[in-house]
C-alpha positions, 0 to 999 in steps of 0.5 A, spaced: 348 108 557 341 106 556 339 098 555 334 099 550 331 092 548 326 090 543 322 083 544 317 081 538 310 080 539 303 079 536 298 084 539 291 083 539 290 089 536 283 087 532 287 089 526 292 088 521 296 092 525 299 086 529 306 086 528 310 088 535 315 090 539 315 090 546 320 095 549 325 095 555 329 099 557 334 097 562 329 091 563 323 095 565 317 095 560 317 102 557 312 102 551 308 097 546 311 098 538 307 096 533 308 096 525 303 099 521 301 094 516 300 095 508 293 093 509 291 099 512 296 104 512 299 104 504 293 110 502 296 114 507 303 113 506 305 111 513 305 103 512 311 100 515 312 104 520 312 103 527 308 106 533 308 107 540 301 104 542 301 103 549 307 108 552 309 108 559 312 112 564 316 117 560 314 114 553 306 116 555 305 119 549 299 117 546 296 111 542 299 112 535 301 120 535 309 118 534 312 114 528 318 111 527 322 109 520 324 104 523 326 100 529 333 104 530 330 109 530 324 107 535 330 105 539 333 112 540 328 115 541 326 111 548 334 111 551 332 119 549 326 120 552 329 115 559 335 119 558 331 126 560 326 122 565 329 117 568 326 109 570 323 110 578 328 104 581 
């Protein structure tokens, strides 16, 4: 089973979108989280969910293209995606 981890962190982003998670899977760095902010975010609906900001590896996706409703579910997703493309030694 894939240890997932997730340390909170404050990214630079420039914007309110400025709450993140940096994820770790077995220990490695896998993608950079971020929370979309009520600020920016609460016209379209979005506001409180998380992002894959930056994605590595076989979380490489795309800034901001998959949304999450909430950490656990962010969670899964990475232990899924590992779990098809597993993390280089």
């Amino acid at each position: 089973m894939i240890n997932v981890t997730l340390q909170p962190v404050v990214i630079g982003t420039g914007s309110p979108d400025a709450v993140g998670r940096l994820a770790y899977a077995d220990g490695k760095l896998v993608a950079v989280l971020v929370r979309l902010s009520d600020e920016l975010h609460a016209a379209d609906g979005l506001a409180g969910q998380w992002c894959v900001e930056a994605g590595f590896g076989a979380c490489d996706v795309g800034v901001l293209s998959v949304q999450f409703p909430g950490l656990e579910a962010a969670r899964n997703w990475i232990a899924e995606r590992i779990s098809v493309k597993p993390l280089a030694a």
